[in-house]
N, C-alpha and C positions, 0 to 999 in steps of 0.2 A: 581243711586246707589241702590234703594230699589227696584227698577227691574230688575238689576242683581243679587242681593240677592233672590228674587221671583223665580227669573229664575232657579238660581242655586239649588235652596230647588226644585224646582218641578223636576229637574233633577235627584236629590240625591234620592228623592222620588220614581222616574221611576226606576231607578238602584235596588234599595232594592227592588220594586212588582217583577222587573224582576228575578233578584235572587230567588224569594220566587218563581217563575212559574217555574224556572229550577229544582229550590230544589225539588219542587214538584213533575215534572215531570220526573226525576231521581231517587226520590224514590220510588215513586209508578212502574216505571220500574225495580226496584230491587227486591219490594216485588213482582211484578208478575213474574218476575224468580224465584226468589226460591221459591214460592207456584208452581211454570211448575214444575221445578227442582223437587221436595218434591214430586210431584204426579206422573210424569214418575218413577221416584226408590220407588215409591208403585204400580205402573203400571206392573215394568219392576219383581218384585217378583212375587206379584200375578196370570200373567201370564205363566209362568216361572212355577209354582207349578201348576198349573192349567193343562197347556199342559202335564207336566211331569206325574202329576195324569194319566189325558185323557189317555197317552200311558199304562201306568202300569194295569186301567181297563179294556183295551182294550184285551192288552195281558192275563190276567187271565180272562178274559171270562163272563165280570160283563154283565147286563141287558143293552140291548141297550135305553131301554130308559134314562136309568140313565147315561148311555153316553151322548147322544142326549143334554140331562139338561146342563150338563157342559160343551159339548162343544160351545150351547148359549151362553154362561158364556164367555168362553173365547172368541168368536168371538167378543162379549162386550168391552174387553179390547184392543184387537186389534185395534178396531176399533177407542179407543180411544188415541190410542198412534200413529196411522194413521195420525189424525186430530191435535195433539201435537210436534207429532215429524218426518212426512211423509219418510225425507232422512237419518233419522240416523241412527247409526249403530245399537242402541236397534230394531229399524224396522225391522231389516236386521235379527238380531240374533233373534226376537221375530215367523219371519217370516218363516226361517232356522226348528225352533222346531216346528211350526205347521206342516208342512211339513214332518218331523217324525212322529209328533204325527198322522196325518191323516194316513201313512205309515203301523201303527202298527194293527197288527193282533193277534188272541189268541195263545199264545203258552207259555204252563203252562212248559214246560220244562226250560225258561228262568229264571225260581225260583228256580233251585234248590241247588244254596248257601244259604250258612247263608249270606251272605250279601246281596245278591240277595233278600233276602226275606224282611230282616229286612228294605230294600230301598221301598219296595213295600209296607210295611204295616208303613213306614212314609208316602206313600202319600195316599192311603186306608185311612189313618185316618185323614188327610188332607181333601179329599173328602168330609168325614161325617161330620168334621167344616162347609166346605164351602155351604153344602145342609143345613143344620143349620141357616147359614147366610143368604142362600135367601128366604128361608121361611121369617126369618124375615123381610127380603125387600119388603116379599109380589110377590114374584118371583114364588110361588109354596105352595100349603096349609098346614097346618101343619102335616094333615092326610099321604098326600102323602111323605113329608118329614119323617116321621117317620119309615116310609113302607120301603125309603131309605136307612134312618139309618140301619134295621133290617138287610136290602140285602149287604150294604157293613159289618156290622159287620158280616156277616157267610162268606163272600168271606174273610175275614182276617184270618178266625178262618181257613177255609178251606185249603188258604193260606198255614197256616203253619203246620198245619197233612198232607197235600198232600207231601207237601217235604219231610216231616221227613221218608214216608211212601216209595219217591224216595231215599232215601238214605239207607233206609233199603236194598230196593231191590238190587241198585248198589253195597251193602256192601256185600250182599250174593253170590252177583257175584265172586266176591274177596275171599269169603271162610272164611270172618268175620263174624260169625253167631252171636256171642255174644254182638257185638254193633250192628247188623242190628235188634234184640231184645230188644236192648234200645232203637233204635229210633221208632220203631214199638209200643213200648208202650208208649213212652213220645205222639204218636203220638195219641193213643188212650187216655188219660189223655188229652192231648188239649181239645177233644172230648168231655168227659163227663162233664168237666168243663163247657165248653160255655153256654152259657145263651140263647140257641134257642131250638123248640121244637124238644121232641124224635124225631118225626119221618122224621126230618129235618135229623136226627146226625144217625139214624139205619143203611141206607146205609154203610156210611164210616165204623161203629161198626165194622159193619157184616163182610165187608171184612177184616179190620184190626185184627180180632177177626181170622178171620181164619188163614193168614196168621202166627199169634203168636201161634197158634194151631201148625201149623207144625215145628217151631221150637221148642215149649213148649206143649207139648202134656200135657193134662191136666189127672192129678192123678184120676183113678177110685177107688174112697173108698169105694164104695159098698153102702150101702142101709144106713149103719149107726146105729148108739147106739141107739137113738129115733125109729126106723123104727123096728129093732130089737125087742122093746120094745113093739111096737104095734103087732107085727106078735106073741109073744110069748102070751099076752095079749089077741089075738082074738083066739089063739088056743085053750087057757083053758077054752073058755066059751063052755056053753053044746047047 
């Protein structure tokens, strides 16, 4: 009787370790799905932005080396959603936009909506996060990352006076001289605003300066009240 009793307790015993190794083993299979799960849909963004950047720099004509950077970057990511997720559909679609992204060539022309732009200077400014972050990873020094920074901030600035400056022109085509004049100067106000040096910003000036010249021919006022004053001034002396 007391060794069926034994028996019985060392059974009950087995049953409950065993339960506790299933429990275990099924939960720990959970939490490592959804930390997979968790990490491919940070995977499946980052890449995603990453690529869509790559194409937008591509086409407005950024520095190749600062392509070069991030497309390491995203080759990174791929690579690890390769090793995560080999046959999925994210592979498939992550794979589908590299494939674009390698595709893309410069052509500033593809900017010339307001939507068109304002998508490009979401991922321009996307960029300059992500060269941001890998400095901080230690992926690139701080010096050169800042250098970066400077280069995407003028390609945004550039960005958006280049268009303003096509819309002028298409608008003159049209025989709209009076908004082709507004965008011509919002386009030079971009301009003098930006935070990079003159003689980064003369070029575009120069041209947009003339351009508004022929629509807006500037008022000759002559020498002026001051000037006047000096000529009448150097006359009287002996």
């Amino acid at each position: 009787m007391l060794g069926d009793n034994l028996y019985l307790v060392i059974m009950l015993a087995g049953v409950g370790i065993l339960a506790l190794v299933v429990n275990f083993v099924l939960t720990t299979r959970e939490q490592d799905s959804e930390v997979r799960r968790e990490r491919l849909s940070w995977l499946k963004t980052q890449a995603e932005h990453t690529l869509n950047a790559l194409s937008v720099l591509k086409e407005s004509g950024c520095r190749q080396d600062i392509v070069d950077k991030l497309n390491q970057h995203a080759m990174a990511l791929i690579e690890e959603i390769s090793l995560l997720a080999p046959d999925s559909e994210l592979m498939t679609q992550v794979s589908d936009l590299k494939e674009t992204s390698d595709r893309a060539r410069a052509d500033k022309s593809r900017f010339n909506s307001d939507r068109a732009v304002k998508r490009a200077q979401i991922y321009i400014n996307f960029a300059e996060k992500l060269i941001i972050q890998m400095a901080k990873a230690g992926k690139m020094t701080g010096q050169l990352a800042r250098t970066y920074q400077q280069e995407l901030y003028w390609l945004n600035v550039s960005l958006v006076a280049d268009a303003h400056h096509h819309q002028a022109k298409r608008l003159l085509e049209m025989g709209d001289k009076h908004t082709a004049l507004s965008h011509l100067k919002h386009a030079k106000a971009v301009l003098v605003r930006a935070s990079a040096p003159q003689r980064q910003k003369q070029p575009k000036l120069d041209e947009l300066q003339a351009s508004i010249d022929q629509l807006q021919p500037r008022r000759n006022l002559g020498a002026g009240a001051l000037a006047e004053s000096l000529d009448d001034y150097l006359n009287d002396q002996p």
